[in-house]
C-alpha positions in Angstrom: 1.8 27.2 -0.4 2.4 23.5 0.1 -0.2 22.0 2.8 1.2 20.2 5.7 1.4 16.3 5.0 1.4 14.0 8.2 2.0 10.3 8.1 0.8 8.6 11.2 0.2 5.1 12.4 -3.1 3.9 12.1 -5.8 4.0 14.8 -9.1 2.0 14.6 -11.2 5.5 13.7 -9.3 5.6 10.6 -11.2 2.3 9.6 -13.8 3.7 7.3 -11.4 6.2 5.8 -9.1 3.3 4.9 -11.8 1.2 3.3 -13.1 3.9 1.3 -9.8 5.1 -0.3 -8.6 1.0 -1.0 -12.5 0.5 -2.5 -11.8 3.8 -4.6 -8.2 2.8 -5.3 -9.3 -0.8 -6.6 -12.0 0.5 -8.5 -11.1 3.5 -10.4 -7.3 3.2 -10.7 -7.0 -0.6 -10.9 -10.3 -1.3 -12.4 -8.2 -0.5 -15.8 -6.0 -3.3 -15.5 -7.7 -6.1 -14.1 -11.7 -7.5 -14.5 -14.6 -6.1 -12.6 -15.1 -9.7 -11.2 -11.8 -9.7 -9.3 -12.0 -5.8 -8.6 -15.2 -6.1 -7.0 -13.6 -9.7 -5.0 -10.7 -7.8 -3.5 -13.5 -4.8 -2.6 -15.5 -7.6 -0.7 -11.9 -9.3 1.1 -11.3 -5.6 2.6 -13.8 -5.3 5.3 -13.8 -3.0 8.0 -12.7 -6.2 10.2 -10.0 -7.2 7.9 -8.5 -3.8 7.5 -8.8 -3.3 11.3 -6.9 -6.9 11.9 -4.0 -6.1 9.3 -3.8 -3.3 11.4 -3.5 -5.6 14.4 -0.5 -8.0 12.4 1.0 -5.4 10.4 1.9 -1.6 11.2 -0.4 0.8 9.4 -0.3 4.2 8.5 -2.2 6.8 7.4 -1.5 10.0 5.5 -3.4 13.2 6.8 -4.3 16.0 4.8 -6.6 18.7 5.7 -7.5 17.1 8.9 -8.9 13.9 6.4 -7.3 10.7 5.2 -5.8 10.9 2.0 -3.8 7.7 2.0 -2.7 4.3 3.6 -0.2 1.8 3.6 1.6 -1.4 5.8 4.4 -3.2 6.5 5.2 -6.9 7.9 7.2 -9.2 8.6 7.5 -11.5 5.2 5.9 -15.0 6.5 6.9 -14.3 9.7 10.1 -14.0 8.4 13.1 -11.4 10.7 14.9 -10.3 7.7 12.0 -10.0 5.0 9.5 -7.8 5.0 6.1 -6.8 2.8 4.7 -3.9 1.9 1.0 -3.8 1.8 -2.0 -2.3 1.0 -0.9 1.2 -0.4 -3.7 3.6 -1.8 -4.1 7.1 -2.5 -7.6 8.9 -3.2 -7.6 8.9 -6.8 -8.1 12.8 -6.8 -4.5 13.3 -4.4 -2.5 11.2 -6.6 0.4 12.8 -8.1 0.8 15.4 -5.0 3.2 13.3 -3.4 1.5 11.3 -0.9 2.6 7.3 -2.2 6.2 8.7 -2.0 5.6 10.1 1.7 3.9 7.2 2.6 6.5 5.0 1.2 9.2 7.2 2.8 7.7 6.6 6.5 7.3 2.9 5.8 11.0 2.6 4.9 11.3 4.1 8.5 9.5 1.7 9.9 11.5 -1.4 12.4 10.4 -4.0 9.8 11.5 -2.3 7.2 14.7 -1.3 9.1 15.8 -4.9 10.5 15.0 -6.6 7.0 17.2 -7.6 4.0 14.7 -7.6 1.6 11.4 -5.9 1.3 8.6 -7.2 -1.4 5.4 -5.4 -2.5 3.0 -7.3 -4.7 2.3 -4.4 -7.0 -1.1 -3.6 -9.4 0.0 -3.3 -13.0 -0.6 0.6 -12.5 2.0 0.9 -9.9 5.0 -1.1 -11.1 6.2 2.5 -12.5 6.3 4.3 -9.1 7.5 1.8 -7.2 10.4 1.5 -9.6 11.1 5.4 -9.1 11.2 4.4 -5.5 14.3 1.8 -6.2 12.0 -1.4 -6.4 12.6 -4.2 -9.0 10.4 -6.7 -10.4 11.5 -10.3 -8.6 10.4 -12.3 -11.3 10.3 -10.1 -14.4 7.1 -8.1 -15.3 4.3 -10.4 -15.8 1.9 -10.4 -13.3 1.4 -13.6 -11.4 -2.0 -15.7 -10.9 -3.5 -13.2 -8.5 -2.7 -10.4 -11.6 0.2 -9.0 -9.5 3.7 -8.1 -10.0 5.7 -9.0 -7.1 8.5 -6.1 -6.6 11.2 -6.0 -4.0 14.2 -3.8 -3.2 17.3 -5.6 -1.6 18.8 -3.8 1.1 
């Protein structure tokens, strides 16, 4: 039997889950494709205070599973920006991906108002992910090297 997945926006107790799963996701899913230096930099950038202000700019959810957090993403406005939007910070615990989850939480951010109201959504995208995202209807903007922060910048036009 399936379990029961719940997508949810974030709330400030879901802090610590948050940080563990993006720590876990940066270190043993995209610790393969980039060095431990700038790993262990982005690790350091996502406090408990920064995740809990994105939370603040952006809307965050979470993904529920078995009364625990099992994933996490965002969306906002593009610079400010009315009819761009960005999709952020999306992580799975390494052991509950491939069940699902990225596409649910994917699925409830495209549901989202800034999602909705925008004609163009990006996601700066790990190496690792380019493949999913593209399952998802997502193309690389600017072919598939990665830029200077090691990211592939994706989009879908709407």
């Amino acid at each position: 039997m399936k379990k029961k997945l719940l997508i949810r926006l974030f709330v400030e107790s879901d802090a610590g889950a948050v940080q563990t799963i993006i720590h876990r996701g940066l270190r043993e899913i995209n610790g393969k494709d980039y060095p431990a230096e700038r790993i262990e930099e982005y690790c350091a950038y996502f406090t408990l205070e920064k995740i809990k202000s994105q939370a603040n700019s952006a809307h965050m959810y979470v993904a529920i599973a078995d009364d625990k957090v099992v994933g996490t993403g965002s969306i906002a406005p593009y610079w400010d920006s009315k009819t761009e939007s960005i999709l952020l910070t999306i992580y799975v615990l390494p052991e509950r991906i491939g069940q699902g989850i990225g596409t649910a939480i994917i699925n409830a951010l495209e549901q989202d108002e800034y999602f909705l109201r925008a004609n163009r959504v990006e996601i700066p995208s790990s190496t690792t992910a380019v493949k999913f995202y593209q399952k998802l209807g997502y193309s690389p903007k600017n072919g598939i090297e990665p830029d200077e922060e090691g990211l592939i910048r994706m989009e879908k036009i709407r």
